[in-house]
TORLUMVEX-25151 format. One line per 8 residues: number of its first residue (from 1); their letters; for each residue x, y, z of C-alpha. Coordinates in Angstrom, 3 decimals. Layout:
REM residues N
NUM> a> X Y Z ~ ...
This chain:
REM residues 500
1> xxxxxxxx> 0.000 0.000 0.000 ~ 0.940 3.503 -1.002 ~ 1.747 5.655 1.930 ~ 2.364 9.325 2.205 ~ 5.317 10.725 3.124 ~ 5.236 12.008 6.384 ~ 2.389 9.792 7.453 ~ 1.681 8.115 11.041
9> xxxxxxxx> 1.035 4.675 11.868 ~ -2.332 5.398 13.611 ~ -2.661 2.723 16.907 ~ -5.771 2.633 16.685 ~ -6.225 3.236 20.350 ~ -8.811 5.407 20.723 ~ -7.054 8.799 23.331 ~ -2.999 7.426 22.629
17> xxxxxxxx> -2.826 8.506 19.135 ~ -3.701 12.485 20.469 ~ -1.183 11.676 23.044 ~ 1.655 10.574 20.195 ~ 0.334 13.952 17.865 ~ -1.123 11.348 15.322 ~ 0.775 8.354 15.848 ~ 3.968 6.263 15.672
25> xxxxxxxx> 6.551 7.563 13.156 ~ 6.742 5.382 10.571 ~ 9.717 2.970 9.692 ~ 11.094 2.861 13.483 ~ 10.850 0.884 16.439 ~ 9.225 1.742 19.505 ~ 9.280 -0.255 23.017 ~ 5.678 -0.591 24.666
33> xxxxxxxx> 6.510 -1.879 28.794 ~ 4.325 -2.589 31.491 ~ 4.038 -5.880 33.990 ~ 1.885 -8.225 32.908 ~ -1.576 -7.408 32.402 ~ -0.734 -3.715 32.366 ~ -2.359 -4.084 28.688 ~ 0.818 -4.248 26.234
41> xxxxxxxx> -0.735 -6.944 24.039 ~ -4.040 -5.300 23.702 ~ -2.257 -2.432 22.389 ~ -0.802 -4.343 20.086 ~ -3.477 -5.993 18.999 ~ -5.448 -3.099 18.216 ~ -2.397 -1.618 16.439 ~ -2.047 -4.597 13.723
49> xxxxxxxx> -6.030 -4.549 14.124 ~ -5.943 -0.366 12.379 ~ -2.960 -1.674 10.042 ~ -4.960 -4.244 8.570 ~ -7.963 -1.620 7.984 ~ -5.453 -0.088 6.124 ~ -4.542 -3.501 4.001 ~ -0.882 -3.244 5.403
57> xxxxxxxx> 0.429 -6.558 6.303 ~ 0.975 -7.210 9.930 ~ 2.913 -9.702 11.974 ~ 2.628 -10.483 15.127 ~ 5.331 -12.499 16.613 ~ 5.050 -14.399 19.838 ~ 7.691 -16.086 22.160 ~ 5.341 -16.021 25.413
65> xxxxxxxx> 1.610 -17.208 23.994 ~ 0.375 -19.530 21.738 ~ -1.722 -18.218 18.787 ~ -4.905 -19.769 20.419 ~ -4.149 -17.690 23.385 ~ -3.676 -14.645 21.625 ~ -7.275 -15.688 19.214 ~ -9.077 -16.118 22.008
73> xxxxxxxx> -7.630 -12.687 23.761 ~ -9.274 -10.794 20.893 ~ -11.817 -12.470 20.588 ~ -13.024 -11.499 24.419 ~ -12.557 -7.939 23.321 ~ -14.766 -8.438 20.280 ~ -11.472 -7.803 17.932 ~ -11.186 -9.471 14.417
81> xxxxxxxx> -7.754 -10.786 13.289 ~ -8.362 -9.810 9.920 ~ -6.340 -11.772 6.878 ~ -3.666 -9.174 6.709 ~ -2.796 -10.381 10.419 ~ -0.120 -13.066 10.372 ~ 0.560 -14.191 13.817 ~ 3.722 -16.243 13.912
89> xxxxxxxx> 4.074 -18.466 17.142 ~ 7.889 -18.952 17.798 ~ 8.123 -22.626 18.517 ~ 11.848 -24.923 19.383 ~ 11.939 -27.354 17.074 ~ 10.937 -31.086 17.909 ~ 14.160 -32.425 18.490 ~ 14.763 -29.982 21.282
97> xxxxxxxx> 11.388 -30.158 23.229 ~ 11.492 -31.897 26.593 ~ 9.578 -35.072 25.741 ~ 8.508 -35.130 29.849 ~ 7.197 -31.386 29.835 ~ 5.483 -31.481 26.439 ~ 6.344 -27.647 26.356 ~ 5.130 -26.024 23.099
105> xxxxxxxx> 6.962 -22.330 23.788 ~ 10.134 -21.167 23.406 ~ 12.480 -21.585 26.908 ~ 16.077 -20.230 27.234 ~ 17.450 -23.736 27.081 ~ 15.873 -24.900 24.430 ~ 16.843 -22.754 21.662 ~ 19.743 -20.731 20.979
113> xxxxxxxx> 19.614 -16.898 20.416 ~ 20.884 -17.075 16.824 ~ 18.337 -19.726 15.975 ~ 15.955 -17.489 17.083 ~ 17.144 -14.526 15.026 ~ 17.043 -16.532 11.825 ~ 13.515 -17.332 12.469 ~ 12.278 -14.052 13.180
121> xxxxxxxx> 13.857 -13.156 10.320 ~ 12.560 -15.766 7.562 ~ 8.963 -15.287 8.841 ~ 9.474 -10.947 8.030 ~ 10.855 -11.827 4.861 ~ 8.429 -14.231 4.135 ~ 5.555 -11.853 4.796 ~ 7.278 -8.484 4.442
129> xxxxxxxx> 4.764 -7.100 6.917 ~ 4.503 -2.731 7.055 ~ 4.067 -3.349 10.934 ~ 5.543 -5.923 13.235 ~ 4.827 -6.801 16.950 ~ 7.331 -8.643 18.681 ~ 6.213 -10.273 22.333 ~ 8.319 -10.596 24.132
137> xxxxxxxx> 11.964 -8.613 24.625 ~ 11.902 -10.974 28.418 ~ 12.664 -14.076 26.514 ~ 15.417 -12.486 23.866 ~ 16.824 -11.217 27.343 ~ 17.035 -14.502 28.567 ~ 18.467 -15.642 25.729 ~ 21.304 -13.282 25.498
145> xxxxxxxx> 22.503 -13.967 28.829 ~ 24.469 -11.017 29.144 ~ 23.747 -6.988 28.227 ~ 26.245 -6.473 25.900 ~ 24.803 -9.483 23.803 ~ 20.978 -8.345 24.552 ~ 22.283 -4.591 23.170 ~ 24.083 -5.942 20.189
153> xxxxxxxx> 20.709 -8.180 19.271 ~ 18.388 -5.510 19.950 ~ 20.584 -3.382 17.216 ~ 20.662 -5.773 14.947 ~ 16.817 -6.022 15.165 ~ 16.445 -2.266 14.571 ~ 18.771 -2.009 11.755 ~ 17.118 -4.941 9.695
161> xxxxxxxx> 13.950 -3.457 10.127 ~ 14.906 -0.008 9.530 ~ 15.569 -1.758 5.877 ~ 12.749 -2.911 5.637 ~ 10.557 0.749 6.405 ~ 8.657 -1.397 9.374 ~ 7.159 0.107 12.310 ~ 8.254 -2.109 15.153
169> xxxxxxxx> 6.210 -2.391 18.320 ~ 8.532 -4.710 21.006 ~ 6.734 -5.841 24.136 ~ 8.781 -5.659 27.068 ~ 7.161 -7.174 30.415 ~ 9.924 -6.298 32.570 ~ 10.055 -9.816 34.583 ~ 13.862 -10.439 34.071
177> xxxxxxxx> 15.585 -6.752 34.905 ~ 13.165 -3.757 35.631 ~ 16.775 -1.647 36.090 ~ 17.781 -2.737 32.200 ~ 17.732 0.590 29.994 ~ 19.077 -0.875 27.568 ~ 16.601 -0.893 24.822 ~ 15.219 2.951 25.843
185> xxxxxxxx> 18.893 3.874 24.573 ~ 18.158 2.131 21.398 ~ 14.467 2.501 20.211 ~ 12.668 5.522 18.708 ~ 10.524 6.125 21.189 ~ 9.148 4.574 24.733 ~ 5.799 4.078 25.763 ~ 5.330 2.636 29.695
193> xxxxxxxx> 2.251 1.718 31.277 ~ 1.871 1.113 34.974 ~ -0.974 -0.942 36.962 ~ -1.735 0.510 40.595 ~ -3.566 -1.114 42.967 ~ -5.367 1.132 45.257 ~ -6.304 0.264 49.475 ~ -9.940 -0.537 47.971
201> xxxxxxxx> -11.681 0.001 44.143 ~ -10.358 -1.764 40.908 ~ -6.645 -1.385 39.597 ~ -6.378 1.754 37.947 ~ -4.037 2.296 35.002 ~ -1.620 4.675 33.482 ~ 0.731 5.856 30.743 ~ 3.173 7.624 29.848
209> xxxxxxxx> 5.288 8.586 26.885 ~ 8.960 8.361 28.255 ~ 10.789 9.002 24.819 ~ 9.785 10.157 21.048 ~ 12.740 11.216 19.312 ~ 12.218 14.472 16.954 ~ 8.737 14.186 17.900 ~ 6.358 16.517 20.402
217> xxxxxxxx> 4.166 14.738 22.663 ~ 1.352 15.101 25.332 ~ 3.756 14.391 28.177 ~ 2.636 13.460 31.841 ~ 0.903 10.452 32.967 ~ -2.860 9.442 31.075 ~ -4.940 7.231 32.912 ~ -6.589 4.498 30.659
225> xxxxxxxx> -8.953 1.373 30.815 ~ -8.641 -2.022 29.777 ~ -13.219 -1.993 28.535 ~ -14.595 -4.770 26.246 ~ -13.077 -3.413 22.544 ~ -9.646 -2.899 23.521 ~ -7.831 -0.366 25.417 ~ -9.280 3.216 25.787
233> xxxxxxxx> -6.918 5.860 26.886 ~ -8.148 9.334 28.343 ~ -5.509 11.825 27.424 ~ -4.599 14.913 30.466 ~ -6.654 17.579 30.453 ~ -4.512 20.709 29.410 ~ -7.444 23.735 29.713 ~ -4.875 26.083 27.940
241> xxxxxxxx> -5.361 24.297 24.603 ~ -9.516 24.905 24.407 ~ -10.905 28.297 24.285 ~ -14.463 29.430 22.939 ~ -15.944 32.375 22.860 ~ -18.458 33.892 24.931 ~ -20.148 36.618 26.495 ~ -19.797 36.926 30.078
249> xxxxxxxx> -23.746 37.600 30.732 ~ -25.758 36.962 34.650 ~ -27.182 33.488 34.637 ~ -30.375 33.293 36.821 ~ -31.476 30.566 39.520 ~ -34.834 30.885 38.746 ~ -35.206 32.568 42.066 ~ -35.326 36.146 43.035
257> xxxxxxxx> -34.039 36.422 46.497 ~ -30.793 34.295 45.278 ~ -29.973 36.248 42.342 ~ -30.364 39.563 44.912 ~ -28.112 37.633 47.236 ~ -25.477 37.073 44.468 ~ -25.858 40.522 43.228 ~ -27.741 39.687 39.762
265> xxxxxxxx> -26.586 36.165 39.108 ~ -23.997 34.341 38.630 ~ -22.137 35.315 35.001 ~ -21.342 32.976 32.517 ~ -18.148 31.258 32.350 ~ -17.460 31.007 35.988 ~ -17.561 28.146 38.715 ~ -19.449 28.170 42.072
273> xxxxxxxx> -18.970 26.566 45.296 ~ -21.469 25.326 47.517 ~ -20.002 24.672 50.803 ~ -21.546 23.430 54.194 ~ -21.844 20.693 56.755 ~ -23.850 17.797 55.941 ~ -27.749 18.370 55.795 ~ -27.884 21.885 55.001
281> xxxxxxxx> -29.350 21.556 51.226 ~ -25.978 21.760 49.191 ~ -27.528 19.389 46.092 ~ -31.229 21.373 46.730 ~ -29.138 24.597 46.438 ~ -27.474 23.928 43.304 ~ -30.067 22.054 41.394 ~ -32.190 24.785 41.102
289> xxxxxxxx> -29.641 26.914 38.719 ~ -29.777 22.982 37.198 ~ -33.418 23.091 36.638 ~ -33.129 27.104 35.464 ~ -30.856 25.929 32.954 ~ -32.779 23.255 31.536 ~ -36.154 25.699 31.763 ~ -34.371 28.506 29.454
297> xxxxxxxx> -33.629 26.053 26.549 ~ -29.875 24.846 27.390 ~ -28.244 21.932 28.285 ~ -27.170 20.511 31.568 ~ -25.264 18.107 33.252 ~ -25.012 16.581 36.586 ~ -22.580 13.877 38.190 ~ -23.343 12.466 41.528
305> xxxxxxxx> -20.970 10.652 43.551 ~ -22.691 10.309 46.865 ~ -26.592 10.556 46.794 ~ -28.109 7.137 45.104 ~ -30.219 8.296 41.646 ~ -33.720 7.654 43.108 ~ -33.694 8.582 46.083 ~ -32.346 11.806 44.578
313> xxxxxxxx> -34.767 11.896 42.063 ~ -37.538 11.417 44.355 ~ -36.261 14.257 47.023 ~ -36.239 16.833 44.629 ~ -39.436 16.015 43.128 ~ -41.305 16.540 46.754 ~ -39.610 19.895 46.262 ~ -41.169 20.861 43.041
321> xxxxxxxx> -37.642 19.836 41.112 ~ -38.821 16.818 38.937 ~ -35.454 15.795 37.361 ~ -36.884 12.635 35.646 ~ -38.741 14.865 33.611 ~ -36.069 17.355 33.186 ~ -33.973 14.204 32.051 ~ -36.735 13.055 29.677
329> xxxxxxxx> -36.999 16.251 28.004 ~ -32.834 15.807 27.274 ~ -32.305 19.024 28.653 ~ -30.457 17.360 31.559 ~ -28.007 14.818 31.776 ~ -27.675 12.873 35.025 ~ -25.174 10.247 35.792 ~ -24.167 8.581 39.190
337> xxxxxxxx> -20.837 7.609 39.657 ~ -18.711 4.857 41.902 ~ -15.700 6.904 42.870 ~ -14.006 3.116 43.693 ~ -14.550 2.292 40.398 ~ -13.519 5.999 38.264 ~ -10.144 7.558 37.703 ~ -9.624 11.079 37.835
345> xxxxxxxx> -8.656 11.189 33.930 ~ -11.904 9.410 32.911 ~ -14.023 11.509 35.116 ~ -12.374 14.658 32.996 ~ -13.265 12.374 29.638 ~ -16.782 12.158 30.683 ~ -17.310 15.540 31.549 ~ -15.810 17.031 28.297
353> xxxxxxxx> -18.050 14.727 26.374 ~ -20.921 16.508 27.888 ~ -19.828 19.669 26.983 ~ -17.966 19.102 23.694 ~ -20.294 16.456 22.056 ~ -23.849 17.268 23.859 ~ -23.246 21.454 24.333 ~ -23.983 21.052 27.899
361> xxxxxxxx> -23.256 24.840 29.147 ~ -24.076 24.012 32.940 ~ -22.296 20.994 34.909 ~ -22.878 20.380 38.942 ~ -20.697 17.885 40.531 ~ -21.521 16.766 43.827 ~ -19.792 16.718 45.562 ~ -15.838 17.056 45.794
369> xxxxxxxx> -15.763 14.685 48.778 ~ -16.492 11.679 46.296 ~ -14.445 12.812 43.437 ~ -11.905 13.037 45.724 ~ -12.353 9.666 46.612 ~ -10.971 8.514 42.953 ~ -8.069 10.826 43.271 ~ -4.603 9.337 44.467
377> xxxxxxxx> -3.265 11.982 46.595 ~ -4.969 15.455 47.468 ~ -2.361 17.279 46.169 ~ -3.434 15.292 42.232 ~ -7.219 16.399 43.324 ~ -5.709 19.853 43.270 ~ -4.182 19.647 39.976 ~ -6.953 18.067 38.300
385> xxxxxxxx> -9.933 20.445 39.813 ~ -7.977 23.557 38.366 ~ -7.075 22.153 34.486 ~ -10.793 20.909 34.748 ~ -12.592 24.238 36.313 ~ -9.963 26.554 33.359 ~ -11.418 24.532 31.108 ~ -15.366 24.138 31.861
393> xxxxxxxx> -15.356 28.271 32.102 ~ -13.007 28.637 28.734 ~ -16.241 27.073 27.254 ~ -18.248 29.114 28.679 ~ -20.104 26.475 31.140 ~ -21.061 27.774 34.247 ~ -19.627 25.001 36.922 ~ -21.286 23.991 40.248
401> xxxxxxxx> -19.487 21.666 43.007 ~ -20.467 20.982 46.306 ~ -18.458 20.231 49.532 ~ -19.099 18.556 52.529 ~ -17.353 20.142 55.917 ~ -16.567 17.610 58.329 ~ -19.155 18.379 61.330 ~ -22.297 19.965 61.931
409> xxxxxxxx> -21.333 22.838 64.355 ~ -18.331 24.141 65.783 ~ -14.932 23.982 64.549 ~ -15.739 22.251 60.614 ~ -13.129 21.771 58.215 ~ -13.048 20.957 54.699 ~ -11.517 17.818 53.688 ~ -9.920 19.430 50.547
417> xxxxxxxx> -9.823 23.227 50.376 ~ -10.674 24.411 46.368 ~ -11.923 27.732 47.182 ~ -9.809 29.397 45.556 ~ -10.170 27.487 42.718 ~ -13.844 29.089 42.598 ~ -15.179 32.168 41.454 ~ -18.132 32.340 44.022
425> xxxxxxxx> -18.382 30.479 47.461 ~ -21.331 30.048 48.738 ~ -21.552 29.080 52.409 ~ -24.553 27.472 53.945 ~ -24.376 27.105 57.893 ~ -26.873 25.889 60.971 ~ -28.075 29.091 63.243 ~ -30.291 28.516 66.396
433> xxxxxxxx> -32.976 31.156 66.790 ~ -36.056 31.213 68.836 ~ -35.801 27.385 69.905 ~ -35.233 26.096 66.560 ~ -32.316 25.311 64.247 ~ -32.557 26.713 60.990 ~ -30.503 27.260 58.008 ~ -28.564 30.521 56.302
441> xxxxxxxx> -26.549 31.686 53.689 ~ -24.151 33.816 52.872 ~ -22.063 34.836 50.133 ~ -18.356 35.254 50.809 ~ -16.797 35.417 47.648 ~ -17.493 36.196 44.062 ~ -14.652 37.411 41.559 ~ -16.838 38.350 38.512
449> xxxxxxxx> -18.750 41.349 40.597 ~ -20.909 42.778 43.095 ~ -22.700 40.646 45.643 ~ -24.740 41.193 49.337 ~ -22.784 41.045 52.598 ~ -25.681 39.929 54.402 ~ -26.847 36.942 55.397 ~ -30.765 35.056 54.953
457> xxxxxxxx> -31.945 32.337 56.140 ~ -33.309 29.747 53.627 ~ -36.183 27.563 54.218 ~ -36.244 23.830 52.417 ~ -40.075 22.640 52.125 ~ -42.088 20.575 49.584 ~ -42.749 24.390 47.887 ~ -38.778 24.010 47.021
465> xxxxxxxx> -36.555 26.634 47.978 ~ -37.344 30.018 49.717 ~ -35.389 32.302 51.525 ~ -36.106 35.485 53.662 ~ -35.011 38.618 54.069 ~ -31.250 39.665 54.945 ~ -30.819 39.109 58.303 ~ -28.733 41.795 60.639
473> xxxxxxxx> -28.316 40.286 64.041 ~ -25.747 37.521 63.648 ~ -22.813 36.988 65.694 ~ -20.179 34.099 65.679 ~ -20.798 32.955 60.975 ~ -17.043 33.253 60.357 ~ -16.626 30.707 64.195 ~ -18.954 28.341 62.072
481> xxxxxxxx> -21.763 28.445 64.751 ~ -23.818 31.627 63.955 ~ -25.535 33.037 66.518 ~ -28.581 34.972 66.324 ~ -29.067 37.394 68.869 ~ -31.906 39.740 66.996 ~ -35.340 39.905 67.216 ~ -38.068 37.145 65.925
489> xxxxxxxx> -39.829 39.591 63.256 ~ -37.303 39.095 60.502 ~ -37.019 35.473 60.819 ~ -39.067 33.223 58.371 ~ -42.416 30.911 59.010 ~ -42.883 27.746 58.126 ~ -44.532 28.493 55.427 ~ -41.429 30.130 53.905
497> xxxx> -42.570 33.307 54.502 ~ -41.154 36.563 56.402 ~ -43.169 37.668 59.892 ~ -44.559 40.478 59.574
């Protein structure tokens, strides 16, 4: 097949080709490491797999697993060999198999590393494939016996194939030396992927680009999946490379007294934190600039981490909110996720696909206490929350999050503090007036303009959301245990409503 000059070998691996800036280089040889089952033979797979689309020839060479094995590996991820795939099982011939062991595979004493050259080498010139996969380097290793042989094979194996215009994938499983460098010296470029194990969830896994000579790439670690089709890799989230633009107009809740409180809205293009001890109406608070949203004509999206769907869905509609109908209407998008199960990178993926492919323009994610469950570290939660808030408001979506402070009085604390990451903080808090414990709010930070210094109290009844009046006699809100030491008039009735 005719290829261009200057063309990529595409992997076919849907996220690791915008990683590579199109692809592997064609007519070199790149290493792809990882333990086993870090995904290395998937990969490959799926690279021969976008060859053959392509009616290259492709050879896939094994010295670890059988051909059956490697059939019946693609065949659980619903991938076709298709006829331009030659897969060339590296067998010892019969006089040197251990009659006892039966053994079918290629061992260190049962073949010598020349023999092994010679037959790697009449199978590529036999099918003259445009892309190669070699599996594995472990057993040429083992062969060698030493690294100056190992190095000196390694070249020779680059060199014959750099004749040949090949691109080389070798599959390295790191089970003999994890120290060895020796083939990162020689390759074109190095692709690793790494397998953690966290206290409690599924493995999560990552990769990273190590080398690409003459060649830019997305660098930093990308988490990925091992899903039923093949690998799927999310790539970082870099906000500085996606801008759109916008005009920075007030976005309504859909109720008065709140847009007064916020001083008009809150403006397009900016992210808002709801923040507040447990109980106090966080997800109430922010759904209704969800259901606003919806109710003007746009697009919105919500992922939940702690509350479970119905239950959710049927709080809100006792409040007048009835997000199954909202949902229905595809205005709103609502999707509960296991933070055991989620990595930070795919959580990113999922949220740009709301906003890239469905135009969502307002997202609520509640709350930060689950996402940061799927987060390895807090400083990583950190990190991710501001590439993924710069980007959400460079696309001028107006962000919600929520956070849970530990405690329901007294001295709370935040288990990860993003407020700075946030345009406007909104803090709910617990008062006690007049025998009763109620709710306030108060606005103590918003970048994009005016807002009230005051502070209401809010109300939470099957009428939805209400709040009163601003409220003057408060002492102790910034202690986290407001005290009101006014009188009764300005407080609020049950019915939602000021005295009078």
């Amino acid at each position: 097949m005719n290829i261009g000059i200057g063309a990529k070998a595409k992997t076919g691996v849907v996220g690791l080709d915008d990683i590579l800036v199109g692809g592997l280089s064609r007519g070199h040889v790149f290493l792809l490491e990882g333990n086993p089952g870090a995904g290395k033979t998937t990969i490959a797979l799926q690279f021969l797999i976008e060859g053959a689309k392509l009616e290259e020839r492709c050879l896939y060479i094994t010295l670890s697993e059988t051909e059956s094995e490697l059939r019946s590996g693609a065949a659980s991820h619903n991938l076709e060999l298709h006829e331009h795939i030659e897969i060339f099982e590296l067998v010892p011939p019969e006089s040197l198999l251990d009659a006892q062991q039966q053994q079918s595979l290629l061992y260190s004493s049962d073949l010598e590393l020349g023999e092994t050259t010679k037959l790697i080498f009449e199978a590529v010139e036999r099918i003259k494939p445009s892309r190669v996969v070699l599996d594995s380097l472990s057993e040429i290793r083992l062969l060698a016996q030493s690294s100056l042989r190992y190095r000196r094979q390694i070249l020779a194996l680059k060199h014959y194939f750099a004749r040949l215009d090949a691109t080389v994938l070798l599959l390295d499983d790191m089970t003999t030396d994890v120290n060895d460098k020796t083939v990162h010296s020689v390759v074109h470029g190095v692709i690793n992927l790494e397998e953690i194990a966290p206290t409690y969830g599924s493995e999560r896994r990552r990769m990273r680009v190590v080398k690409y000579r003459g060649q830019s790439y997305r660098g930093g670690y990308h988490d990925f999946k091992i899903e039923t089709g093949g690998v799927v890799v999310f790539p970082r989230l870099i906000a500085g490379e996606h801008r759109t633009a916008f005009s920075r107009a007030p976005v309504s809740s859909g109720i008065a007294e709140i847009d007064e409180l916020l001083g008009g809205g809150i403006e397009r293009g900016s992210s808002t934190l709801v923040i507040g001890p447990a109980g106090t109406g966080k997800s109430t608070f922010v759904m209704q600039f969800m259901a606003a949203a919806v109710r003007r004509g746009e697009k919105a999206a919500v992922f939940v981490f702690d509350e479970e769907l119905g239950l959710l869905f049927s709080r809100m509609k006792a409040m007048g909110i009835d997000l199954e109908e909202l949902q229905a209407s595809g205005g709103l998008h609502i999707e509960q996720l296991d933070a055991a199960e989620l990595s930070p990178g795919e959580f990113a993926h999922r949220v740009r696909a709301r906003v890239d492919s469905a135009g969502a323009k307002t997202v609520l994610i509640d709350s930060i206490n689950g996402y940061q469950a799927s987060m390895p570290d807090e400083h990583a939660l950190i990190l991710h929350m501001h590439e993924l808030l710069q980007y959400l408001n460079r696309q001028g979506a107006n962000t919600y999050l929520t956070v849970a402070q530990h405690g329901l009085v007294g001295d709370m604390k935040s288990p990860v503090d993003v407020t700075y990451l946030a345009d406007t903080v909104v803090l709910l808090r617990y008062f006690e007036a007049t025998g009763q414990v109620r709710r306030a709010v108060s606005i103590i930070k918003k970048r994009t303009g005016f807002h009230e210094d005051t502070i209401r109290e809010y109300r939470i009844s099957n009428q939805g959301l209400s709040l009163g009046a601003p409220l003057s006699g408060f002492q102790g809100v910034l202690r986290g245990v407001p005290n009101f030491v006014g009188g009764a008039q300005p407080l609020m009735m049950a019915g939602g409503k000021v005295n009078s």
